[in-house]
C-alpha positions, -999 to +999 in steps of 0.1 A: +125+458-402+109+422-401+078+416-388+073+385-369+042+363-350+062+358-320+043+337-289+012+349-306+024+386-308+031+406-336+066+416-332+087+442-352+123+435-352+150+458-365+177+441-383+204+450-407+200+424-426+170+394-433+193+364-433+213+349-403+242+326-402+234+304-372+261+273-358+243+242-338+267+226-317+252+190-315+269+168-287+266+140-316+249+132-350+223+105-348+186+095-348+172+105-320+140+125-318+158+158-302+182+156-337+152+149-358+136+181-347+168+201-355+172+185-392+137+195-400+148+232-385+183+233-403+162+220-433+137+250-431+156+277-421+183+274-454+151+273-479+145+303-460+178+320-467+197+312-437+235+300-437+236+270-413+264+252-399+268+220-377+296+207-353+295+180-335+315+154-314+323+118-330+302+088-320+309+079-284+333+052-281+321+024-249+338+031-217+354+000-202+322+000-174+300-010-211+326-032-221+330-054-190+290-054-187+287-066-224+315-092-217+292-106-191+263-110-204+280-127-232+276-100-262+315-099-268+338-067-267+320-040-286+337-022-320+319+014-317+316+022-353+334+053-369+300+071-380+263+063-372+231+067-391+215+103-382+186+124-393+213+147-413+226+122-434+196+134-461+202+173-450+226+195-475+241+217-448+279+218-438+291+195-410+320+191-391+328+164-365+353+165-343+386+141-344+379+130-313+352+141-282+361+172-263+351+207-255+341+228-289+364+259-295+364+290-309+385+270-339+359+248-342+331+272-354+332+303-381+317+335-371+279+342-370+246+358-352+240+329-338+255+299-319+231+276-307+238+248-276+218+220-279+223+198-249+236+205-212+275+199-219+274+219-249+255+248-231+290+246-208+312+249-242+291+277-262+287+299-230+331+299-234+330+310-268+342+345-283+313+369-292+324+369-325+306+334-331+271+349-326+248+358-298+243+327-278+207+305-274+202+275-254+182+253-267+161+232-238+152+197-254+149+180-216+161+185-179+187+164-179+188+159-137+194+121-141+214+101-115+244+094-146+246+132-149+265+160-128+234+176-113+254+207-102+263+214-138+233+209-154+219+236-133+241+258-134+240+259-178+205+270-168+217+297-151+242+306-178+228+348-198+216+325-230+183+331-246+163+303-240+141+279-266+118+251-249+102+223-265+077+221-236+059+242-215+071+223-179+107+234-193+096+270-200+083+267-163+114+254-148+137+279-163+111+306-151+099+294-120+133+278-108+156+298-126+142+332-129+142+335-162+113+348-179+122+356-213+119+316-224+102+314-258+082+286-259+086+264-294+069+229-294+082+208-319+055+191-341+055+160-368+056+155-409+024+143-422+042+130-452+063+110-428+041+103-404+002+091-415-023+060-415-014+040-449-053+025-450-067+066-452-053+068-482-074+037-496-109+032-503-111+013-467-099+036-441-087+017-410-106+007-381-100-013-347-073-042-353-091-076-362-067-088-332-059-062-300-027-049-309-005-021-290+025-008-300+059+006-282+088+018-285+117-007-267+151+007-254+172+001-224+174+035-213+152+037-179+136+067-179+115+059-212+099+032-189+098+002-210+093-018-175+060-002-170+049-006-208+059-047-207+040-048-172+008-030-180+006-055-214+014-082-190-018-072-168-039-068-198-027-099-216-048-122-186-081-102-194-073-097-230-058-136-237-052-122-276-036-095-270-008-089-290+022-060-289+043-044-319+078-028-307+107-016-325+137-003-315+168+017-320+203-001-333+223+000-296+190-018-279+185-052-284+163-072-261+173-099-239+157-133-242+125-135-229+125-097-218+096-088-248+061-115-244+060-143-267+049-138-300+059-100-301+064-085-334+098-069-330+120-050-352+153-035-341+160-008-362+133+001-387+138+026-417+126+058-411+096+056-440+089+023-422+077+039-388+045+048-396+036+010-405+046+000-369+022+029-356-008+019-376-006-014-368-018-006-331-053+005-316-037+025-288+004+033-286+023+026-254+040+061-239+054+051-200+081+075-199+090+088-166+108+117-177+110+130-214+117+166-231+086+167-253+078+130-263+078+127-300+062+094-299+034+107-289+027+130-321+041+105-347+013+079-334-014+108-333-006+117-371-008+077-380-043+080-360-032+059-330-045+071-299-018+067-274-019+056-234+008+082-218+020+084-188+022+123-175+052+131-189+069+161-214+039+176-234+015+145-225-007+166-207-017+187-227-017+166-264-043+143-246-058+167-227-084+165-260-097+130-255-073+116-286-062+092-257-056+083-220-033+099-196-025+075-168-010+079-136+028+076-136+049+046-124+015+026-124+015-002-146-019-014-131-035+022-144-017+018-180-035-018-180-068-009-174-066+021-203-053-007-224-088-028-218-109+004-219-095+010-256-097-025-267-133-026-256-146+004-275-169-002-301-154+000-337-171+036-341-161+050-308-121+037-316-126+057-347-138+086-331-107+087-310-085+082-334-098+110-356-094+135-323-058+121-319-052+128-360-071+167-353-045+172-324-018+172-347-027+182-385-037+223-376+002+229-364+030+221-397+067+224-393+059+261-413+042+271-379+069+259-357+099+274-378+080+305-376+083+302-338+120+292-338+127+318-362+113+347-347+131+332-313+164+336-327+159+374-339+145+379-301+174+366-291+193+396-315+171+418-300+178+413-264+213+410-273+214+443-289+194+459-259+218+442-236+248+455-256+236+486-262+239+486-300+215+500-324+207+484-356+201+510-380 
């Protein structure tokens, strides 16, 4: 019998054994936040004892629809590389990619407890998969109902008998409000202050406002993450606030167009990992203008480097600013985003500080420790309910 804090409840679970083997299926290997957050788990979860495995599908190669759009705006015909940089690449655990992108099999993946989807088109493959590869768990990192993506199916990998893991509280509520599930466990995701921290508290001078207004954010194409409102409210600003000035990075597939990013903006296409925190604590407030987003990492890494952040109400936004460690604006309002950026940049020096210390607070009291805790004792639920469901007793 193990013993578990699960949701905040003490939990006894009867197993035969303390270890599990447990199979991710990733629909690719790269360095997004959703594959950070499984790293750090796969990381955890082995020190713990437990055998993990990864499959995945190759890096995408561009459809001819990218290939005739970068043709005309004069980028050339693009070489998809072989492999791409991804928050594994440091992780000793076993990996297999595919030889080319299709459905995962029962081939594909060795026996275990558990077999873990990760995305909406995986949930699709795992729910096909022979018993034998472990009890199933779907892993809800977003609601993909985008315009680019089969509605129909994404729901209906909702629907599909998996135990489900949230990031986020709104997808704990879809999946029981809309769905009808209601044995989601609920496992935000959280950041690494070794990774993630103000360089100047770690000096005799900690850091206060920027001698200049700065504010950062994070620039991709992708439209949901709302760049467009982020370059408008700075934009707005930038008239009241004539030295305004904006910090941006990006990841490797975004590059901007000319004149898409203000003059004078300090740019930087794909920083190192260990680099990020520099481009966070450069800022007095962070940019976050998604419209739609699974949890919103961003918002967290900028907390722990004691940015406050202006975000739009979107994946765990709510309730990480909820605590005054920045300013949630109205969504799809640029104008609203502007006037928090002014409001931030005219705090005193001590009042900026005092925000940034609640943004740091909101973070520090909840380690990876905590949230593997969470994960792990929502993958022996899912056991449980398995067993229950199966009629099996563990003895």
């Amino acid at each position: 019998m193990r013993t578990c804090c699960y949701g905040g409840v003490l939990t006894s679970i009867h197993l035969p054994y303390l270890f599990m083997k447990i199979t991710f299926v990733l629909p690719n290997l790269s360095l997004t936040g959703g594959m950070r957050v499984l790293s750090i788990y796969t990381e955890l979860l082995q020190k713990r004892g437990h055998q993990i495995f990864i499959v995945s599908t190759p890096v995408a190669q561009p459809t001819w629809l990218q290939q005739l759009r970068s043709l005309l705006r004069g980028r050339g015909w693009q070489s998809a590389p072989k492999t791409q940089k991804s928050h594994f690449d440091k992780v000793d655990v076993e990996i297999r990619v595919l030889e080319t992108y299709r459905p995962i099999t029962d081939l594909d993946v060795p026996d275990a407890d558990i077999i873990m989807a990760t995305w909406w088109e995986t949930a699709e493959w795992v729910a096909k998969l022979s018993p034998s590869k472990g009890t199933k768990v779907y892993f809800l990192q977003h609601y993909e109902a985008f315009d680019y993506i089969p509605k129909g199916r994404v729901e209906a990998t909702w629907r599909l008998p998996m135990h489900k893991i949230a990031v986020a509280q709104w997808l704990a509520d879809i999946a029981r409000n809309e769905y009808g599930d209601l044995s989601v466990s609920l496992v935000p995701p959280t950041v690494d202050t070794k990774q993630f921290y103000d360089p100047h508290s770690r000096s005799k001078q900690p850091r206060g406002k920027q001698l200049v207004p700065t504010v950062g954010m994070y620039y991709t194409t992708t439209p949901w993450k709302g760049c467009d409102i982020a370059l408008k409210a700075f934009s707005i600003a930038a008239k009241k606030i004539p030295n305004l000035c904006l910090v941006a990075f990006g990841g490797g597939g975004d590059t901007p167009a000319p004149n898409v990013l203000p003059e004078g903006t300090e740019y930087n296409k794909e920083p190192a990992q260990d680099q990020l925190k520099e481009f966070y604590s450069k800022c007095d407030a962070w940019l976050f203008a998604s419209r739609s987003e699974g949890f919103g990492l961003p918002i967290i890494e900028a907390m722990a480097c004691g940015t406050p952040v202006i975000g739009t109400p979107a994946g765990a936004a709510p309730e990480l600013l909820a605590g005054g460690g920045g300013i949630l604006v109205k969504p799809e309002d640029p104008e609203d985003m502007a006037k928090a950026i002014e409001q931030i940049c005219q705090l005193s020096d001590a009042e900026w500080r005092a925000m940034s210390e609640t943004a740091l607070e909101t973070v520090i009291n909840y380690t990876w420790e905590d949230a593997t805790n969470l994960f792990e004792a929502a993958l022996y639920a899912a056991l449980e309910r398995q067993a229950q469901l199966t009629n099996k007793t563990y003895n």
